[in-house]
N, C-alpha and C positions, 0 to 999 in steps of 0.2 A: 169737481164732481166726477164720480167712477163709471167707466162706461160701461154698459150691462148689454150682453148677447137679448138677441131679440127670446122672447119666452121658448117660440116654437123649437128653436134649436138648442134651449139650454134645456130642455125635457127629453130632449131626441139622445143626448148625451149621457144624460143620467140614464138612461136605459141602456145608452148602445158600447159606453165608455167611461173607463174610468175619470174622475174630474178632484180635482182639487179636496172638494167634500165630498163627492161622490166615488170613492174609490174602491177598488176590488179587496182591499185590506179590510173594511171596515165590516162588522158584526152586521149579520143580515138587517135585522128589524132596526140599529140606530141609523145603516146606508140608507134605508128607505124612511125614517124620521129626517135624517138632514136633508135628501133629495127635495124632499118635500118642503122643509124651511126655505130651501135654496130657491125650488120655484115660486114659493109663494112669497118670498121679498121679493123676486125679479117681477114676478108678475103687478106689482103694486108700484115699480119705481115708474115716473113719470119718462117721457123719453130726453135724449141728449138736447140739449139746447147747444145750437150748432154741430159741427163735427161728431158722428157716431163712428167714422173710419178714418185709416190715415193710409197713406201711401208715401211711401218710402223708394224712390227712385233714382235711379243708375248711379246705386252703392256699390261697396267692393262687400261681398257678403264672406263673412267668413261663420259657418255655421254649427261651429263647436262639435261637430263633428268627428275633426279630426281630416274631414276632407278639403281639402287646397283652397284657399281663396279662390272667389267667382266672383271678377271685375263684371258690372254692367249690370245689375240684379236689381227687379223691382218687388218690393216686399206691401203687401196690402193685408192692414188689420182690421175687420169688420169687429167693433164690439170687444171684447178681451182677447180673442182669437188671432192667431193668423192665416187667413184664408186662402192667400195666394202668395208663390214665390216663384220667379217666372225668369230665364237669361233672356226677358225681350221686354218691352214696356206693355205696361197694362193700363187701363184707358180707366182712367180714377171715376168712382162711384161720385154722384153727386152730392154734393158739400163736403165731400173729404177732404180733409188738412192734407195738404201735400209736401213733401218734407226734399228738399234736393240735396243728394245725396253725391253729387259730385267733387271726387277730391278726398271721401270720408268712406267710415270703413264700421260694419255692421255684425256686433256680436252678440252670442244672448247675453242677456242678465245674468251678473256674477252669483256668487252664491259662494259662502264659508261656512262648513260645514261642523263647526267646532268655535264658538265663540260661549261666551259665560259674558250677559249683557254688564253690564253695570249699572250700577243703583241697587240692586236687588240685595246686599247684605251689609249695607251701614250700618253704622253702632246705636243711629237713632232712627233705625226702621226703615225701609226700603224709599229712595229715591227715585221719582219718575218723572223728574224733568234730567237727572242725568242718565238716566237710560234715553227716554226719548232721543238726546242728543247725541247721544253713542247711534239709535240707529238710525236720524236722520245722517250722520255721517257716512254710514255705510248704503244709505242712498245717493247720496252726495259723489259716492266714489264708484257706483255703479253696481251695486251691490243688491239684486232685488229679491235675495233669499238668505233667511242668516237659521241655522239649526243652534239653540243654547243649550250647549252639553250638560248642562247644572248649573240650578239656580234653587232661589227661594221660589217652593213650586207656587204659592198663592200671587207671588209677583209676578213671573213672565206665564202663566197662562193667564195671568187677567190682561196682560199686553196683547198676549197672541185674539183673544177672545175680542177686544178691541180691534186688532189690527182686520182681523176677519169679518170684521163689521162694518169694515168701512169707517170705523169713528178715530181715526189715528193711519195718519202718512206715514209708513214703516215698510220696509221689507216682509214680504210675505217672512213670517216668524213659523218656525217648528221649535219642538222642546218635549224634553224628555221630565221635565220637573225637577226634582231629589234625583239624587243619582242610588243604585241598590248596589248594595256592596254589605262585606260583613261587620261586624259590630267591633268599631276598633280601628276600621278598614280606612282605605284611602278615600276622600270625600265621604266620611260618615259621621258629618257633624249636622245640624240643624237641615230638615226637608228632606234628609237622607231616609232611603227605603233598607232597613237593617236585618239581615236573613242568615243566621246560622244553622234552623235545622228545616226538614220535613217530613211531613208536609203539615209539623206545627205551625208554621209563618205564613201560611199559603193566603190569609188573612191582609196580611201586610200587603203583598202582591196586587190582591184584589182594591184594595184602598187607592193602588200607585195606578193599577187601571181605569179605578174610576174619576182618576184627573183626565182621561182620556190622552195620552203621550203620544208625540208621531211616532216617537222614536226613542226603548228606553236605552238607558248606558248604565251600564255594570263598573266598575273597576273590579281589576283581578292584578295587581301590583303589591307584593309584599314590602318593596324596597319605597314607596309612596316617589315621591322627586327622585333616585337615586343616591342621596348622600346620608341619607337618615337611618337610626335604629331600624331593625325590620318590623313590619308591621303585620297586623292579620290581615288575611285574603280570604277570600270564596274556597270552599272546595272545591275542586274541580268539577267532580260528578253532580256538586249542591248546585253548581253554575247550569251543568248541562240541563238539568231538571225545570234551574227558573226559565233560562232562554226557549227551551221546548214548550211553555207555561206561556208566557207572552207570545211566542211565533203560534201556539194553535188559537190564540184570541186574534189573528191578525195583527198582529205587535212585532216591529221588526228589532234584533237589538243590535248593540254596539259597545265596544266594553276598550277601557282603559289600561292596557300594557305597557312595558317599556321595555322588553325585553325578548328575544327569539324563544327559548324553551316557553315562556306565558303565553305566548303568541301560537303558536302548536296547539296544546292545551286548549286555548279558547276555540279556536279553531274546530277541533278535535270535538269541543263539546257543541257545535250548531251554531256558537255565536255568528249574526250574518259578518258584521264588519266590526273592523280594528279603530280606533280612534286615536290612535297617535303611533309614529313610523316606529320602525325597527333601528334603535343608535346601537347593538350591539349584537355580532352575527348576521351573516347572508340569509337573505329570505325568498330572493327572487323565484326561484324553481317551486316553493310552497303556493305564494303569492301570484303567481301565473296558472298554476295546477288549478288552485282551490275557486278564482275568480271570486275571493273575499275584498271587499273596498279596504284600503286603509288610508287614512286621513292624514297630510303631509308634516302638519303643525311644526312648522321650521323656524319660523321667526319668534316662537315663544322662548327659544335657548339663546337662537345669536341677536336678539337680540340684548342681553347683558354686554357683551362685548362688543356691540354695536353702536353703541350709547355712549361705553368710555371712551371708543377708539377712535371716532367715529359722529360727534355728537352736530357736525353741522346737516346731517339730514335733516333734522325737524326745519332747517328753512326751506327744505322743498315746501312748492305750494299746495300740494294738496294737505302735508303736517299743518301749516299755517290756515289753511281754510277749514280745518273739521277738527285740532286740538284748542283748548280755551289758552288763553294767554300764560293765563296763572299754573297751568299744568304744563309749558313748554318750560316755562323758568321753575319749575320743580324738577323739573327732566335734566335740566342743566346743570346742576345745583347739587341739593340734598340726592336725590334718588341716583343721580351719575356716581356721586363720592361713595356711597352706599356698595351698590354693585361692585366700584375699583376694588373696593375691601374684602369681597367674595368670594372663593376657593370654588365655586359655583359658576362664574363668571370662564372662568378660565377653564374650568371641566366643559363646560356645552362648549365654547369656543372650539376646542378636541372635536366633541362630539359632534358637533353638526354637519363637518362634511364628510363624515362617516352616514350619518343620514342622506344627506342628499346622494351619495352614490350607491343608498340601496335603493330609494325612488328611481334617481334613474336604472337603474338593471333591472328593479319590477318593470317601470315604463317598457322597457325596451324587450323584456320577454311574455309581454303579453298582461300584468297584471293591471288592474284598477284602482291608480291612486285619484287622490280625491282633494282639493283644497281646504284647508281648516287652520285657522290660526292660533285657537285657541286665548283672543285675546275679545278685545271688544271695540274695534276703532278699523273702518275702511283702510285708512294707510298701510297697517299693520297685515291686513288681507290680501292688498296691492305685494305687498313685501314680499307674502309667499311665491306669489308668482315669482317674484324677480328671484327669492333663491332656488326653486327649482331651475328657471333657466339656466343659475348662475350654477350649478351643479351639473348641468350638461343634458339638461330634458329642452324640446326645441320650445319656441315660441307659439308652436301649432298645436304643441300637445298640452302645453303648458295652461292654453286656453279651454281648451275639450276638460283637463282635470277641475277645471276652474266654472265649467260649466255643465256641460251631458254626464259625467262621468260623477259629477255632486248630485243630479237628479238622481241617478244610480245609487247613491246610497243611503238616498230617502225611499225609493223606492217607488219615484214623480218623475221617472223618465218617458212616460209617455204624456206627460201633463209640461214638464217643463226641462230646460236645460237645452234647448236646441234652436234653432231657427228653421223648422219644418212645419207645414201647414197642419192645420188642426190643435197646434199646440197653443199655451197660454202665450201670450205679447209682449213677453218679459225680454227688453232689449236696450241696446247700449249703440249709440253713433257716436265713432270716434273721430276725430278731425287728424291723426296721425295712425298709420300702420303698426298696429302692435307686432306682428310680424319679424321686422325691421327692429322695434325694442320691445319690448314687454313693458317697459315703462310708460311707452306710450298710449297701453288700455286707462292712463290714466289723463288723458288728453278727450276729454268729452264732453260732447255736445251737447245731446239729450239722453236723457233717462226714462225709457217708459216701461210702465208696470201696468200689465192686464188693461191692456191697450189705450194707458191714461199717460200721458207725458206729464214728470216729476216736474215742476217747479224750484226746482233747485235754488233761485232767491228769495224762497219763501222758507226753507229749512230754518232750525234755531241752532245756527252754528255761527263760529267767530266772523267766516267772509263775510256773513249777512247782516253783519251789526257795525260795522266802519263806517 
């Protein structure tokens, strides 16, 4: 059952602060239609049976921040909230679960900011016990915010709409629905938002907003994957137009590059943030200037040569607990032999640690990169972290991109992404120092979302069926 703020304080909020559905982005009369749905389910749920708070004591807090571990921290969540964080003990509210925290290590709730769920474009109509399990994986792996760059729009907003209901165990979901690109364009097949003139299309626009998107994504990529004939793109100034179009409805965007000169350009035209790094030419000095997010998506290239070279990762245990059987011996198999054959394979292998040393030199001059993997499976989102590391970004900051820094380019940095009071309860206890490895975020205890602890042997994933 979800644990729900007491009425008095979740109406104090809608007025005094932005909130999850209640945020400063949203169009005046639907904030104050959803304020109101939001109070009037809380105000009708019956109260917790048991536990309404939990406390969380003498953790090693590390609070995505980006500021130094804080040995000794007691962390108190009333409701979805967290109310208190204190370097001294706090005297637990009556019937609060108590959680000992000794030996273990406390960070927000991860978050991949570039995923495309799955199930959502079979050949025989959209699959929702494999998405399901895609995102109990990525709860599974600590995961309690996933953004779907593009999908079938009637699929993952009927998930998100679900998940927002409470009627489905998920990662809080964002999505952008169809992706808006031009006719021809990259990602301009089925659910695709298709815009060559204006302010003929202005129609189309309207259509893609009234799916209501947290967050849309543009492609502006003529070269689509890098190896392909050239394709059509956006015009430039037609880009600047849609994005200034969505940013005055409260619509933040994000647009799909692959390249330094597109990356200007979009820039150039208002777009807020980049969705996938810069693998050709320096960007740090634009990237630190503009404080535009760009999204690190590293392990969607190395991984091809990761696979061939490479292939006994899948018996780590987190591949083994959240991949199905039948898809690890696909992996080994047909899809490894596939990839050895690919000119593709061997081009990203180049390419990516040219990527990962322009993330670090944004990291390190000041810009905003962002976790995103651009696939659909926890592990693969664990992975980024470890190639940022493995590219020379620390294990402290590596977390901050992987948590504060992914609220930032949702534009839910004061709702989530941290471990600071007031914020949502979206958190991860580790029983090893990620610190010490970055692999070791993957070493965890509990999972809690909006101050409810995940059930992690109740997921529909492989650990849970032996």
């Amino acid at each position: 059952m979800w644990r729900a703020s007491p009425v008095g304080r979740v109406r104090s909020e809608c007025l005094a602060r932005p909130a999850i559905l209640c945020h400063s982005n949203e169009r005046p009369m639907r904030r104050l239609t959803l304020c109101f749905t939001a109070l009037l389910l809380l105000a009708t749920q019956a109260p917790l049976e048991g536990q309404s708070s939990l406390l969380i004591e003498d953790i090693t807090l590390i609070d995505g921040t980006g500021r130094p571990a804080v040995p000794n921290t007691w962390v108190l969540v009333e409701g979805d909230r967290i109310t208190r964080v204190a370097a001294r003990e706090i005297e637990a509210p009556a019937g609060a679960e108590r959680i000992d925290g000794r030996g273990k290590f406390l960070i927000p709730g991860l978050m991949d900011m570039h995923i495309h769920l799955s199930g959502g474009r079979g050949r025989g109509g959209p699959d929702e016990r494999a998405g399901m399990r895609a995102l109990h994986g990525f709860l599974y792996s600590g995961f309690t915010s996933v953004f779907d760059a593009g999908n079938n729009p009637d699929y993952i907003m009927g998930l998100r709409a679900r998940e927002r209901a409470g009627e489905i165990t998920a990662p809080r979901i964002f999505a952008t629905g169809g992706v808006v690109t031009a006719p021809g364009g990259h990602g301009g097949g089925s659910g695709a938002t298709l815009v060559d003139e204006w302010p003929g299309d202005i129609p189309q626009l309207d259509a893609h907003i009234a799916r209501e998107p947290d967050l849309v994504k543009l492609t502006f990529d003529e070269h689509g994957w890098g190896t392909r004939p050239l394709i059509p793109l956006l015009d430039p100034g037609l880009m600047a137009k849609i994005g200034n179009y969505f940013n005055e409805r409260g619509i933040r965007t994000t647009v799909h590059i692959s390249h330094e000169f597109r990356a200007r350009q979009a820039i150039e035209a208002g777009i807020n943030t980049l969705a996938h790094p810069i693998i050709q030419g320096p960007v740090s000095s634009l990237m630190a200037a503009t404080k535009v997010p760009m999204v690190s998506t590293l392990t969607i290239g190395e991984g091809y040569s990761r696979l061939v070279e490479h292939p006994e990762f899948l018996d780590r245990p987190i591949y083994q607990a959240t991949y199905e059987p039948e898809a690890i011996q696909q992996l080994r198999t047909t899809v490894r032999d596939a990839y050895a054959a690919r000119t593709w394979t061997t081009w990203m292998k180049v390419m990516t640690p040219v990527a990962q040393e322009n993330l670090r030199l944004i990291t390190e001059a000041g810009g905003v990169i962002v976790l995103g993997s651009d696939q659909s499976t926890g592990p693969a989102s664990h992975r980024e972290l470890e190639l940022m590391v493995e590219g020379g970004i620390s294990a402290l900051e590596a977390i901050r991109i992987g948590t504060l820094n992914a609220a930032i380019f949702m534009g839910k940095e004061r709702e989530i992404g941290s471990v600071e009071e007031g914020k949502l309860a979206d958190l991860v206890v580790l029983s090893a120092d990620p610190l010490d490895d970055i692999s070791n975020a993957q070493e965890i205890d509990l999972v809690i979302k909006g101050g409810r602890i995940i059930d992690r042997s109740d997921l529909d994933l492989p650990i849970n069926r032996r």
